[in-house]
N, C-alpha and C positions, 0 to 999 in steps of 0.2 A: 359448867366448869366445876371443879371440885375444890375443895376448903385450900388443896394442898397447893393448887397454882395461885388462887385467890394468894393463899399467903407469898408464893413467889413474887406474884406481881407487886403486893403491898411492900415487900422489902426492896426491891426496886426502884420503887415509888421512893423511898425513907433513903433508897442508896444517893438515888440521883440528885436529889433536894440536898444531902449533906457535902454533896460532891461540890453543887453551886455554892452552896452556904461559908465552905472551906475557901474555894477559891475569891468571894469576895471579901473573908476576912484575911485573909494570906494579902489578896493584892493590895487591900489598906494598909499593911502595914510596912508592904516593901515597900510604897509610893510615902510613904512617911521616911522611912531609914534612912540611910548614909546608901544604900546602892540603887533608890531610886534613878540616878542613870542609866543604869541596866534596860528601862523600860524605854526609854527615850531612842536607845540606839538596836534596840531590839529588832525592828521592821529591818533596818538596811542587815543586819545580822543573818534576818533568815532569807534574805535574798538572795545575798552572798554564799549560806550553805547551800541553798538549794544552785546556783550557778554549778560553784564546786563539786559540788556530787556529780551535776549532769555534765562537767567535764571530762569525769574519770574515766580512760578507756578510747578517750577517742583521736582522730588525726588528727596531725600537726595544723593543718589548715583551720580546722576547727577552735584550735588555740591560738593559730593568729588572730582570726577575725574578733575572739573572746577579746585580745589583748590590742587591737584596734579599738573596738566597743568602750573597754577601760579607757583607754586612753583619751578618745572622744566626750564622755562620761567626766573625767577630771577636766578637760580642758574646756569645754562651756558649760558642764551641770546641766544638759539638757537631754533627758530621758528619748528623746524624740530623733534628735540627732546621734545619740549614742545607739540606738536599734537601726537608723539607717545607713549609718558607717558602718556598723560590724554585719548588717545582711550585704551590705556591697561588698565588701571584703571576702566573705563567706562566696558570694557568688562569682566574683573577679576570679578568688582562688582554684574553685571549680572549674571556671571558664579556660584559667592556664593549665590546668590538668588534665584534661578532655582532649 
C-alpha cells in the first residue's frame, strides 16, 4: 500500500474515534439536561416511526388490523397479545376478502 491510502486509512481511524468520542460526550450531557426525557421515551418513539412509515401506501385492511393491534396494545400492555390480535385481524380481513 502506498503512503497515500496509509494516510487515508489513518484519518479514518482519527474520524471514527472522534465520532465515538463526540457522541459520548454529547450523550453525557443531554442525560444531565432538562431534556434528558427524550432518551427514556426515545425506543417507543422509533417504533412508532418505523410502524408509520411501513403504513404509508397500503390497504385499508392493513390499517385496520394496525388499529386492532393499537387497541389491544393500550388495552392490556401486552406486546404479545397486541401481535396476535392485529395478525388475526390481518388474516380474518383477508379471509373476508377472498
Amino acid at each position: 500500500m502506498s503512503a497515500s491510502h496509509w494516510a487515508v486509512v489513518g484519518l479514518l481511524v482519527v474520524a471514527a474515534f472522534a465520532i465515538r468520542v463526540a457522541g459520548l460526550i454529547a450523550g453525557e450531557r443531554i442525560r444531565v439536561s432538562r431534556q434528558a426525557w427524550v432518551l427514556d421515551e426515545l425506543p417507543g418513539l422509533i417504533v412508532v416511526s418505523l410502524v408509520a412509515s411501513s403504513l404509508i401506501g397500503q390497504p385499508p385492511p392493513t390499517w385496520i388490523a394496525a388499529g386492532v393491534a393499537l387497541g389491544a396494545a393500550i388495552a392490556t400492555n401486552q406486546v404479545i397479545v397486541a401481535m396476535v390480535l392485529g395478525m388475526l385481524a390481518y388474516a380474518g380481513l383477508g379471509w373476508l376478502g377472498s
